[in-house]
Backbone and ligand atoms as CSV (ligand in chain L), in Angstrom:
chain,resi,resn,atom,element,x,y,z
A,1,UNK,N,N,2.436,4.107,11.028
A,1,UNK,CA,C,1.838,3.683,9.763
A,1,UNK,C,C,1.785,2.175,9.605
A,2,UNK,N,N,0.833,1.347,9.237
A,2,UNK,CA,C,0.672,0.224,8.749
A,2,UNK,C,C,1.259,-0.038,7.074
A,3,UNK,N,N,1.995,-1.046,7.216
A,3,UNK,CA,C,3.133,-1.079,5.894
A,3,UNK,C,C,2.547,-2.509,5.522
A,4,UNK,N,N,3.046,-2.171,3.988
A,4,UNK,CA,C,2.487,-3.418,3.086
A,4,UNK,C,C,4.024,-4.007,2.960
A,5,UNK,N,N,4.446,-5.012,3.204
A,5,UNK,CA,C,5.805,-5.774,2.546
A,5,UNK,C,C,5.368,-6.731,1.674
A,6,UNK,N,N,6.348,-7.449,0.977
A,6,UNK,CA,C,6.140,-8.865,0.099
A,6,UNK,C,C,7.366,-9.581,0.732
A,7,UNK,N,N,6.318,-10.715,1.205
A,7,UNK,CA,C,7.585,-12.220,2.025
A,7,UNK,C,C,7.057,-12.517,0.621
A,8,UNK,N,N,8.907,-13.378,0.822
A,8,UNK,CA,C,8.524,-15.180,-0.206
A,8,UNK,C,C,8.860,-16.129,0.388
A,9,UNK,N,N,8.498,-17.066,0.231
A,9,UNK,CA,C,8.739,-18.324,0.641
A,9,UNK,C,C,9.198,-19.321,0.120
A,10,UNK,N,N,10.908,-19.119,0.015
A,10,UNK,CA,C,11.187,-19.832,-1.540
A,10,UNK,C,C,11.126,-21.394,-1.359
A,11,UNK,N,N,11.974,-21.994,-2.258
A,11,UNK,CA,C,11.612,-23.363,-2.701
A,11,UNK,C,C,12.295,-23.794,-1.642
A,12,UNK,N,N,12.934,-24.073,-1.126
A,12,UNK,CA,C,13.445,-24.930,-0.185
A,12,UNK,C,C,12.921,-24.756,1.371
A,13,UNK,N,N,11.874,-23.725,1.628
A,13,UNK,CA,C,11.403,-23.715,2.642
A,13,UNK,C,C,9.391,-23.839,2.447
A,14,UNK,N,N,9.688,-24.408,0.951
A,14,UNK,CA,C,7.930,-24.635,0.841
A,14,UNK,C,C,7.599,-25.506,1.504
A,15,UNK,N,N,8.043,-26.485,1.766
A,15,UNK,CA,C,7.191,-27.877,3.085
A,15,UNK,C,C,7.160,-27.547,4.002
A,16,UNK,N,N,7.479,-26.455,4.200
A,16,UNK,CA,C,6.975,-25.642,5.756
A,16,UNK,C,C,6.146,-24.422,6.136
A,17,UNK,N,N,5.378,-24.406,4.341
A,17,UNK,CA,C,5.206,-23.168,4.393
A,17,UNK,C,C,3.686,-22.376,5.622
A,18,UNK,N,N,3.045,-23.373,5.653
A,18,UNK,CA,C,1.951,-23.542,6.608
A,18,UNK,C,C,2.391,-23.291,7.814
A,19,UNK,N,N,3.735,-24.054,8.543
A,19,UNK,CA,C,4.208,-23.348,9.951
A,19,UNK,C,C,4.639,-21.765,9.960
A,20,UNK,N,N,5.310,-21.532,8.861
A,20,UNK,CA,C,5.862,-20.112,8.545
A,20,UNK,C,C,4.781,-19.719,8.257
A,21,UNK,N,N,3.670,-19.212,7.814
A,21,UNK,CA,C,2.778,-18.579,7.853
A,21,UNK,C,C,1.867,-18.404,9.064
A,22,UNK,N,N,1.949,-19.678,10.054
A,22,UNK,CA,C,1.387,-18.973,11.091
A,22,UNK,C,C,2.335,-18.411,12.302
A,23,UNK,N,N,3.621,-18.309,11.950
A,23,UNK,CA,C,4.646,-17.320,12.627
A,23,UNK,C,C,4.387,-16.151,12.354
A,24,UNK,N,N,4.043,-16.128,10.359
A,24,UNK,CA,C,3.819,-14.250,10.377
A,24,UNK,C,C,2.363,-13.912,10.969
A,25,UNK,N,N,1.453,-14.759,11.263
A,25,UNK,CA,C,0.242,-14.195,11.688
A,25,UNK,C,C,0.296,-14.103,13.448
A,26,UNK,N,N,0.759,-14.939,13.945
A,26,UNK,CA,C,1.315,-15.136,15.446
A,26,UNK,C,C,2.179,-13.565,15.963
A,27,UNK,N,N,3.125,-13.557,14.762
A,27,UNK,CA,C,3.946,-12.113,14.960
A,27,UNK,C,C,3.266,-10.650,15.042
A,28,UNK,N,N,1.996,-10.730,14.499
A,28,UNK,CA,C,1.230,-9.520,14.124
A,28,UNK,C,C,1.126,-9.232,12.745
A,29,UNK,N,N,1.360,-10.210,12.073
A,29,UNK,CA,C,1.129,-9.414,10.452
A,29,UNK,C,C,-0.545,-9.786,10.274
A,30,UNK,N,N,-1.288,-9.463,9.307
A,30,UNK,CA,C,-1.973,-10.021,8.369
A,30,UNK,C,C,-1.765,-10.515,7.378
A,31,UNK,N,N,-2.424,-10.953,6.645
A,31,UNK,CA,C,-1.756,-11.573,4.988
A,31,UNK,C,C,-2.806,-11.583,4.626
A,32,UNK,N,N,-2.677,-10.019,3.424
A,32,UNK,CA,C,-3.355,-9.149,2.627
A,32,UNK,C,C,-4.126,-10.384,1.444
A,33,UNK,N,N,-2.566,-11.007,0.822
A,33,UNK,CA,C,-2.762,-11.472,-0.206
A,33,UNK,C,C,-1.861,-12.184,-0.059
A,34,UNK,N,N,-1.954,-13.287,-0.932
A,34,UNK,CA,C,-1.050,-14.799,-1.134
A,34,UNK,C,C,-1.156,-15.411,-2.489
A,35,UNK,N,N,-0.460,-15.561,-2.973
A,35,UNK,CA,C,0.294,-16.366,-4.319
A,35,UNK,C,C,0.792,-17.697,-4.421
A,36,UNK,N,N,0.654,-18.702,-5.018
A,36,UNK,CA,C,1.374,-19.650,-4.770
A,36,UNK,C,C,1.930,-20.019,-6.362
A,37,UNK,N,N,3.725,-19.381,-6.468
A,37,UNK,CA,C,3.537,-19.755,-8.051
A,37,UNK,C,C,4.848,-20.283,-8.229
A,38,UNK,N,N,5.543,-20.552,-9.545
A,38,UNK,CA,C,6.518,-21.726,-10.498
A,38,UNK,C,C,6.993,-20.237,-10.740
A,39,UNK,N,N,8.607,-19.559,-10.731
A,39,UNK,CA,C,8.967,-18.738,-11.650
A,39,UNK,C,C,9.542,-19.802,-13.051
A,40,UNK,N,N,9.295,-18.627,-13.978
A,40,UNK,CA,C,10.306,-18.874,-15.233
A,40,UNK,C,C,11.942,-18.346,-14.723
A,41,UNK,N,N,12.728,-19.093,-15.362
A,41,UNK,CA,C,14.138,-17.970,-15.234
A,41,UNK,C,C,13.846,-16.683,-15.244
A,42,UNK,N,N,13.117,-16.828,-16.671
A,42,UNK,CA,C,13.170,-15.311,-16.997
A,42,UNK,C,C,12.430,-14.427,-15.649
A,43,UNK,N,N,11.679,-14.832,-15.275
A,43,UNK,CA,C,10.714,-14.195,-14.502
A,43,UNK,C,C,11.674,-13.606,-13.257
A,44,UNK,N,N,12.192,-14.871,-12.560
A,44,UNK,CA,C,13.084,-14.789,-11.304
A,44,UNK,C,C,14.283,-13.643,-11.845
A,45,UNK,N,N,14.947,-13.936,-13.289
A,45,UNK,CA,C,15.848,-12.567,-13.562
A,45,UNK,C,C,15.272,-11.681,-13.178
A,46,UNK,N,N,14.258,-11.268,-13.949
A,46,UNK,CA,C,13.022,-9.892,-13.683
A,46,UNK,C,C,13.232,-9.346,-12.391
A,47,UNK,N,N,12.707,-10.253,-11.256
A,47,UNK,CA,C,12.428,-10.023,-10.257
A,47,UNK,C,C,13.795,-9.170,-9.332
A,48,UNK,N,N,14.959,-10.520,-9.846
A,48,UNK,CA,C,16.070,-9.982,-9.012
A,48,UNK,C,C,16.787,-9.319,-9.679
A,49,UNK,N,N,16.482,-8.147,-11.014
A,49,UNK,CA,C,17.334,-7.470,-11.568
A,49,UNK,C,C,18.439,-6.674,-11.008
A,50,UNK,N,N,18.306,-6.078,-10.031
A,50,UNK,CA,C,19.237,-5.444,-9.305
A,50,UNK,C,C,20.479,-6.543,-8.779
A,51,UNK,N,N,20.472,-7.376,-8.528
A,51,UNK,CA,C,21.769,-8.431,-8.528
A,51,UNK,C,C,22.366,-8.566,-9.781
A,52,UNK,N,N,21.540,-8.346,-10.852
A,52,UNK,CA,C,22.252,-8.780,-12.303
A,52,UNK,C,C,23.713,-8.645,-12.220
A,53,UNK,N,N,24.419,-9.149,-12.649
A,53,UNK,CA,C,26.265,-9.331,-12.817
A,53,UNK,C,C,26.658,-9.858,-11.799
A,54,UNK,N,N,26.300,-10.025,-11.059
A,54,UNK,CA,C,26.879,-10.336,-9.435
A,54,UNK,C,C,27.197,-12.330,-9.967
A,55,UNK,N,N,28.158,-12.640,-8.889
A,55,UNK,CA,C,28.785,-13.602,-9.362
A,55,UNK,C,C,27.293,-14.581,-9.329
A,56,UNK,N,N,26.543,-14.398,-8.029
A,56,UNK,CA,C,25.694,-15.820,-7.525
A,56,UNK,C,C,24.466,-15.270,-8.523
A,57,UNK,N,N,24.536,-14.518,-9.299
A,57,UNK,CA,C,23.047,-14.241,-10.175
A,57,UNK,C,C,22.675,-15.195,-10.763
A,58,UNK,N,N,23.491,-16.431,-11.391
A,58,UNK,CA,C,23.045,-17.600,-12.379
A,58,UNK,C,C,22.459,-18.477,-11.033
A,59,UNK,N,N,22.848,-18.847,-10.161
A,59,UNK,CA,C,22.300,-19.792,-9.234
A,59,UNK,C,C,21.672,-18.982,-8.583
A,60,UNK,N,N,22.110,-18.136,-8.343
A,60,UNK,CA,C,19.877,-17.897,-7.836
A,60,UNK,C,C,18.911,-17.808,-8.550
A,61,UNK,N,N,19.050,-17.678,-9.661
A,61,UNK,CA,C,17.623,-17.646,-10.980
A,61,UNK,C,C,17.225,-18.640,-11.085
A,62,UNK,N,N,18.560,-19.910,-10.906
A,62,UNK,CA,C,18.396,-21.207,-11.151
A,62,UNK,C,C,17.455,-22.034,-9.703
A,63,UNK,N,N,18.356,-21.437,-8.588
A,63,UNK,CA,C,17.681,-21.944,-7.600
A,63,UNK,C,C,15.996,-21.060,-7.469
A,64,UNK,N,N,15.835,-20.262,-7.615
A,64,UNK,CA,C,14.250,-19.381,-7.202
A,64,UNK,C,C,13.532,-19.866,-8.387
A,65,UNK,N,N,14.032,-20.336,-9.428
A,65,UNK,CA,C,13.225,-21.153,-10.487
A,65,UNK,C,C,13.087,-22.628,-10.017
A,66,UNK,N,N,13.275,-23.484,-9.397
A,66,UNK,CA,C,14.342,-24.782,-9.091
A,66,UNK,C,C,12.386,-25.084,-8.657
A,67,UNK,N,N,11.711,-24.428,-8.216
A,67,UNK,CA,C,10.487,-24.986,-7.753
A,67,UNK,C,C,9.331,-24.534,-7.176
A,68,UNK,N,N,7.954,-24.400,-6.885
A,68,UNK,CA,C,7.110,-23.228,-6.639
A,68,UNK,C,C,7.756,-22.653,-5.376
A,69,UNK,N,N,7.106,-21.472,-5.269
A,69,UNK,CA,C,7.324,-20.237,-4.105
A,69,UNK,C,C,5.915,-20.085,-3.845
A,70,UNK,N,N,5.807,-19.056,-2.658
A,70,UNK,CA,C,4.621,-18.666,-1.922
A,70,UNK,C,C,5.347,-17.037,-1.935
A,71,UNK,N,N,4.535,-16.284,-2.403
A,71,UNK,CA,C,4.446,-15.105,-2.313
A,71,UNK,C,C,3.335,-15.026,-1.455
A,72,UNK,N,N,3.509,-13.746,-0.469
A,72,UNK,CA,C,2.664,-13.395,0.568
A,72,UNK,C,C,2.658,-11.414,0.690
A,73,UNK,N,N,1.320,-10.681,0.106
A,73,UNK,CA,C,1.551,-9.504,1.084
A,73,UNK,C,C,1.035,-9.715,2.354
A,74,UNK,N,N,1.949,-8.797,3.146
A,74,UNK,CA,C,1.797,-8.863,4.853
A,74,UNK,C,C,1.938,-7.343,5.497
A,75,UNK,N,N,0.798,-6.990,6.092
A,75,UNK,CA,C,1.129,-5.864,6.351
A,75,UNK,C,C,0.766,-5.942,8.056
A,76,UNK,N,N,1.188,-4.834,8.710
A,76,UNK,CA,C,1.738,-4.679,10.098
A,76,UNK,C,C,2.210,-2.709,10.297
A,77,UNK,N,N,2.374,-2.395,11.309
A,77,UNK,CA,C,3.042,-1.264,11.678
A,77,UNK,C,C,4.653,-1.867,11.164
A,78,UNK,N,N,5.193,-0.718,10.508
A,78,UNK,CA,C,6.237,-0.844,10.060
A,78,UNK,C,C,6.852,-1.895,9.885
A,79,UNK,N,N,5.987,-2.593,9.268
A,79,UNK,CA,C,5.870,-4.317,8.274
A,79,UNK,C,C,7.592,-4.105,7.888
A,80,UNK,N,N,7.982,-3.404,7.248
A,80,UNK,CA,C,8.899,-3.281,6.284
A,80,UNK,C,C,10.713,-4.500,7.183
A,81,UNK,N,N,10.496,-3.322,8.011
A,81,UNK,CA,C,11.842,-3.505,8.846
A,81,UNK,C,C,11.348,-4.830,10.223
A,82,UNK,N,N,10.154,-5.025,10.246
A,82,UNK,CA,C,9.955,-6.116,11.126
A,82,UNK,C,C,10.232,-7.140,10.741
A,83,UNK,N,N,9.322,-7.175,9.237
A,83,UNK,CA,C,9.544,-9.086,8.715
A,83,UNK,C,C,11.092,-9.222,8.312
A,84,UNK,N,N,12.116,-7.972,8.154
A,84,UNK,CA,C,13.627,-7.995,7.654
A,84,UNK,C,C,14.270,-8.344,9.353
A,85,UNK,N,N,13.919,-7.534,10.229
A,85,UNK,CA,C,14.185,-8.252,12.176
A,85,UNK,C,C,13.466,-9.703,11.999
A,86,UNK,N,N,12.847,-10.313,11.449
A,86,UNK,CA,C,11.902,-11.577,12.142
A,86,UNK,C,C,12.895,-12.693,11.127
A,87,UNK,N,N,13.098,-12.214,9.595
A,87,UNK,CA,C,14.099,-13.369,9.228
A,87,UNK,C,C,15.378,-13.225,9.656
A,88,UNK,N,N,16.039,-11.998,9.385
A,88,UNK,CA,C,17.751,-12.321,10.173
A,88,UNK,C,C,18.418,-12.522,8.888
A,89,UNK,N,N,19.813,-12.579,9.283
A,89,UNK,CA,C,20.694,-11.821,8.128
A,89,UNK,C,C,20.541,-12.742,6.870
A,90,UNK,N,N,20.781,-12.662,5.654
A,90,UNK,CA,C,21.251,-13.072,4.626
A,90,UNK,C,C,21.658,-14.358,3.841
A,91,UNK,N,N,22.962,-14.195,4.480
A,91,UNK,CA,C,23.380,-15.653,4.861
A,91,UNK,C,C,22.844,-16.894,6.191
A,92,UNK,N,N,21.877,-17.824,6.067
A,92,UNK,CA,C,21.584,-18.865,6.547
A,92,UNK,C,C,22.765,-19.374,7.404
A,93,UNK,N,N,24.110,-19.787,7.017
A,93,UNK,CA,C,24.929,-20.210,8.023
A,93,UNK,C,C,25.367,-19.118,9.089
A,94,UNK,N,N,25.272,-18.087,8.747
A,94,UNK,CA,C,25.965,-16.830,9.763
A,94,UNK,C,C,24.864,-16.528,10.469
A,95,UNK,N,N,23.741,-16.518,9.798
A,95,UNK,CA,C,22.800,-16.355,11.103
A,95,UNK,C,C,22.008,-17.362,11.852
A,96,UNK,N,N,22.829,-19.019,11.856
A,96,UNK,CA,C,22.642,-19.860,12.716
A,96,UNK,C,C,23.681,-19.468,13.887
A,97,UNK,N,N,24.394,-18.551,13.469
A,97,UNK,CA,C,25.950,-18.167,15.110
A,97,UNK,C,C,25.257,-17.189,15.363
A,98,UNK,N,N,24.889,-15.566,14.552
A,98,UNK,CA,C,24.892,-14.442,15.247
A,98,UNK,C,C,23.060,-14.246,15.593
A,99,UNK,N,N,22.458,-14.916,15.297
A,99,UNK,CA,C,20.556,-14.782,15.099
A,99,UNK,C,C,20.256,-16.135,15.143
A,100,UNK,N,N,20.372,-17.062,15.914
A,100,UNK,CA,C,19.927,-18.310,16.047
A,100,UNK,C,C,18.506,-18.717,15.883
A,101,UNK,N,N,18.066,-17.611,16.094
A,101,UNK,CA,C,16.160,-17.443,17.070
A,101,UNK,C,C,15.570,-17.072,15.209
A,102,UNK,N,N,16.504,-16.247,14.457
A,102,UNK,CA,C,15.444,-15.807,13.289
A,102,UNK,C,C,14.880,-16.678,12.014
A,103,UNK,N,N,14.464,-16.699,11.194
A,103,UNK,CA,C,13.686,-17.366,10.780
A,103,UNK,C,C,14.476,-18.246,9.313
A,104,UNK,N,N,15.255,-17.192,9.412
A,104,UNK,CA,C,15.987,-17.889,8.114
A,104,UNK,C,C,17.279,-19.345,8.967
A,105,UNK,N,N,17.916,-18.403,9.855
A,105,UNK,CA,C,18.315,-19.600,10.744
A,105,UNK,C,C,17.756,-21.068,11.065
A,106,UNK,N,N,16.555,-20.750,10.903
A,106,UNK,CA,C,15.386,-21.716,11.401
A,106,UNK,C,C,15.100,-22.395,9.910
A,107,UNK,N,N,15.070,-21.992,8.801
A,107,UNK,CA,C,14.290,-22.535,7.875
A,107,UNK,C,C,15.223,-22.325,6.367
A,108,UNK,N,N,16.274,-22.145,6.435
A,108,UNK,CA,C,17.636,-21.824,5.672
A,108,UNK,C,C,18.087,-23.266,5.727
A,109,UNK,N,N,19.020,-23.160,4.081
A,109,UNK,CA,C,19.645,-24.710,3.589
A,109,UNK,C,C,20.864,-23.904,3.967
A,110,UNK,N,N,21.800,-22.873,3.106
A,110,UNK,CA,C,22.774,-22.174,2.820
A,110,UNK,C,C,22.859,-20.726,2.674
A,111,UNK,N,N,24.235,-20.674,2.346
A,111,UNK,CA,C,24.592,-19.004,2.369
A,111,UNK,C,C,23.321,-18.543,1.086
A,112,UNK,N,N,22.917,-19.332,0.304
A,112,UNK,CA,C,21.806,-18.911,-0.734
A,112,UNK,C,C,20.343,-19.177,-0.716
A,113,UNK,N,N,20.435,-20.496,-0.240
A,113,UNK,CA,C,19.133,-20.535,-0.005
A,113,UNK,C,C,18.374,-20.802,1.091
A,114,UNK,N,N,17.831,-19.772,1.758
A,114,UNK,CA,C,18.033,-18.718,2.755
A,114,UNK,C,C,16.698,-18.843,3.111
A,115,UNK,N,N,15.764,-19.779,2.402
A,115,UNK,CA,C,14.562,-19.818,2.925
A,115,UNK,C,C,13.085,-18.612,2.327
A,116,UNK,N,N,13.550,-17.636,2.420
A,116,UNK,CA,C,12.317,-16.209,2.558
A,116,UNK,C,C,13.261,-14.774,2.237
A,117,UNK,N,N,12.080,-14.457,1.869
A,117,UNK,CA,C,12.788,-12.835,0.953
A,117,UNK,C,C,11.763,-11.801,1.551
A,118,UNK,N,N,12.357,-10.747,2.048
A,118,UNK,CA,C,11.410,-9.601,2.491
A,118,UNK,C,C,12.133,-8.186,1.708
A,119,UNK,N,N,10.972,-7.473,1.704
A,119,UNK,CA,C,11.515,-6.038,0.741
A,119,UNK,C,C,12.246,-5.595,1.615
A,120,UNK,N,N,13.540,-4.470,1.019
A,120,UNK,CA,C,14.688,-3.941,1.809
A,120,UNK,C,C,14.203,-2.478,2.386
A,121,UNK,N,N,13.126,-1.700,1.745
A,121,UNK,CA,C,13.015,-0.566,1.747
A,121,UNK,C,C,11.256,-0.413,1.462
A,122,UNK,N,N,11.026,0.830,1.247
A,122,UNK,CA,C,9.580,1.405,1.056
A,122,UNK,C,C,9.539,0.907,-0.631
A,123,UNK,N,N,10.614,1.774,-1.351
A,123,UNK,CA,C,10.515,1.602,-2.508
A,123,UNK,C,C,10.651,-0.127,-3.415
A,124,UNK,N,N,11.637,-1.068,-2.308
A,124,UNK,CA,C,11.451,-2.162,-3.300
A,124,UNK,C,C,10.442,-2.873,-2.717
A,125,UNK,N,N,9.179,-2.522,-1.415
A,125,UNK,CA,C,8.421,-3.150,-1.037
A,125,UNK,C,C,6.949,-2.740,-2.336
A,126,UNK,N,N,7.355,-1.500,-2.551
A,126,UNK,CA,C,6.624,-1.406,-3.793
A,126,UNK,C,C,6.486,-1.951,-5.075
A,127,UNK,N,N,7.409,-2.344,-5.936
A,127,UNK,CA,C,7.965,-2.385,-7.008
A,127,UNK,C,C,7.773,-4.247,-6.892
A,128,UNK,N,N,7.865,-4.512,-5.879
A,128,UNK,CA,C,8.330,-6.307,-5.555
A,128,UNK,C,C,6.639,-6.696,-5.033
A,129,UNK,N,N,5.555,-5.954,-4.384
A,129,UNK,CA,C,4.580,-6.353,-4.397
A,129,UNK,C,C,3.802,-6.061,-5.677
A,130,UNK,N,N,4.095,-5.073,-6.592
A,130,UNK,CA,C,3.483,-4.926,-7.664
A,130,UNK,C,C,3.585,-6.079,-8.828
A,131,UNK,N,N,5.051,-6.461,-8.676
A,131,UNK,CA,C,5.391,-7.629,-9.110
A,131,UNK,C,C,4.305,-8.666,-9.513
A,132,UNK,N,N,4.083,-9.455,-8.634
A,132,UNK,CA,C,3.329,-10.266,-7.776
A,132,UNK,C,C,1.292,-9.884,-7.569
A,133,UNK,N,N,1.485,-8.674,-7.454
A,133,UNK,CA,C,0.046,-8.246,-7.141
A,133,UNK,C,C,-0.145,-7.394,-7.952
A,134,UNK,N,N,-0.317,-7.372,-8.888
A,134,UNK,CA,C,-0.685,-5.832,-10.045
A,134,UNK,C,C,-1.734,-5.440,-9.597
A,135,UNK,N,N,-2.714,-5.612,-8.578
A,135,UNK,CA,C,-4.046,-4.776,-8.728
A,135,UNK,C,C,-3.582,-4.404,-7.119
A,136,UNK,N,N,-2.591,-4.359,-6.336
A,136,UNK,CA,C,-2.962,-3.708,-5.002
A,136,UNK,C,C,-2.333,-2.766,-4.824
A,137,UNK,N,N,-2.875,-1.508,-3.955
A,137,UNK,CA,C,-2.665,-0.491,-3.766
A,137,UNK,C,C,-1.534,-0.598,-2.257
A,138,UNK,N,N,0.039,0.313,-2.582
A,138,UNK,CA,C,0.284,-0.049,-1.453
A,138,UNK,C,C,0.813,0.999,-0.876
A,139,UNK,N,N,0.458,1.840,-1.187
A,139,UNK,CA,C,0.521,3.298,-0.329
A,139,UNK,C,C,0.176,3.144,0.844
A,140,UNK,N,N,1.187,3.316,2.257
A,140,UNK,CA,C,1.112,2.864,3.354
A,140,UNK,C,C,-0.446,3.761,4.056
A,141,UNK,N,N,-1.207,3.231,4.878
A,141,UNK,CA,C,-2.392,3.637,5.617
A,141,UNK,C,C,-1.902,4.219,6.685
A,142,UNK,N,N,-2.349,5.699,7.045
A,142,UNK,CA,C,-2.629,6.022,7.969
A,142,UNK,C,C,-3.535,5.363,9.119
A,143,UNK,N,N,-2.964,5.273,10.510
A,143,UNK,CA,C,-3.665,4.472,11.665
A,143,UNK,C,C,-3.825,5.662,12.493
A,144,UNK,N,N,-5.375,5.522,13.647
A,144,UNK,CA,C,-5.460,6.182,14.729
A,144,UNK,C,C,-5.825,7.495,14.634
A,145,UNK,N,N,-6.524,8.104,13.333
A,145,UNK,CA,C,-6.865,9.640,13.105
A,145,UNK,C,C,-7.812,9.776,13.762
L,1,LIG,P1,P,17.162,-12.219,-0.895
L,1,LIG,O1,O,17.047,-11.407,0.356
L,1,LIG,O2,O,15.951,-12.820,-1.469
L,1,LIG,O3,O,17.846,-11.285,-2.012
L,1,LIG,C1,C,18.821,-11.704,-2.913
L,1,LIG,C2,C,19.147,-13.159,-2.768
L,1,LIG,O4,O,20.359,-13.550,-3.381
L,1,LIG,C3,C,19.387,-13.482,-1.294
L,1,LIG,O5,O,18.179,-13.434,-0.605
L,1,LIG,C4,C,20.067,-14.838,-1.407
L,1,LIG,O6,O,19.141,-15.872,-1.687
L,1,LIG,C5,C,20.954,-14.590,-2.616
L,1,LIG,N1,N,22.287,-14.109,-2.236
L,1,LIG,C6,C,22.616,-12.908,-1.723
L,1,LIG,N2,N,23.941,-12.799,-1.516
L,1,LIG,C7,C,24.471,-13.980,-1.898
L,1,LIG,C8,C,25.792,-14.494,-1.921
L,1,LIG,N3,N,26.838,-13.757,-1.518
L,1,LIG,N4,N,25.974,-15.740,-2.380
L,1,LIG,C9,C,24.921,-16.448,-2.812
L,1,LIG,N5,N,23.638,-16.027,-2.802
L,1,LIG,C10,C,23.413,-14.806,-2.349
C-alpha cells in the first residue's frame, strides 16, 4: 500500500529545509502537499495533546511555537514506518551514538529539538495530516491491481 504520513520540519531545522526535502524526494517519497506555517501555543498544544502533563509539554509548545515549521504530506509504500526508519530515535543526542546516518542525528539541536516529526501509526498519521490538511483524503491507495 502507498501511505500518506505528515513530516514537520520544525523550527530549528527550517534553514535547511530545502536540503531535507530533497532527502525525502531522493528517498522515494512524493510530497503530496506542503505548508509553511507560525503555530500559536495554543495550536502546537492542540497538536501535541497526547503529551499533555508530561513534564517537557511547556517547552515544547514553547519551542514548536518559538518559529515557522514546514509541514509536508509525503507519501511512499509504507510511508508510515519509513520516514520514522529515515529520522531515527527521538532523542537527537542518542541518536548521534546509536543512528549516526539518520536524519534527526543529522539535523537535531537536543534531546527536544529533534529537528522533524513523523506520524507514529496509521491512526495519528491521520488525525496529524488532517490537522494541517483538512481537505485531503488519506485513506491509504491500493497499488498494482
Ligand atoms: P516528536 O516526535 O515530534 O513528538 C513529541 C515531541 O516531544 C518529540 O518529537 C520531542 O520534540 C519532544 N520530546 C519527546 N520526549 C521528550 C523528552 N523526554 N524531553 C524533551 N522533549 C521531548
Amino acid at each position: 500500500y502507498v501511505e500518506r504520513t505528515l513530516a514537520i520540519i520544525k523550527p530549528d531545522a527550517l534553514h535547511k529545509a530545502e536540503e531535507i526535502e530533497d532527502i525525502i524526494q531522493r528517498s522515494g517519497f512524493a510530497i503530496l502537499q506542503k505548508r509553511r506555517v507560525h503555530l500559536t501555543p495554543e495550536q502546537a498544544s492542540d497538536f501535541y495533546a497526547e503529551h499533555y502533563g508530561k513534564l517537557f509539554f511547556p517547552s515544547l509548545v514553547a519551542y514548536m511555537s518559538s518559529g515557522p515549521i514546514i509541514t509536508l504530506m509525503i507519501a511512499k509504500d509504507k510511508a508510515i514506518s519509513y520516514w520514522r526508519e529515515l529520522i531515527g530515535p527521538t532523542n537527537t543526542i542518542k541518536a548521534r551514538q546509536t543512528h549516526p546516518e539518520c536524519l534527526r542525528a543529522i539535523y537535531g539541536t537536543d534531546d527536544q529539538r529533534n529537528a522533524l516529526h513523523g506520524s507514529d501509526s496509521f491512526s495519528s498519521a491521520q488525525r496529524e495530516i488532517r490537522f494541517f490538511f483538512p481537505d485531503c483524503i488519506v485513506e491509504p491507495v491500493a497499488t498494482g491491481q
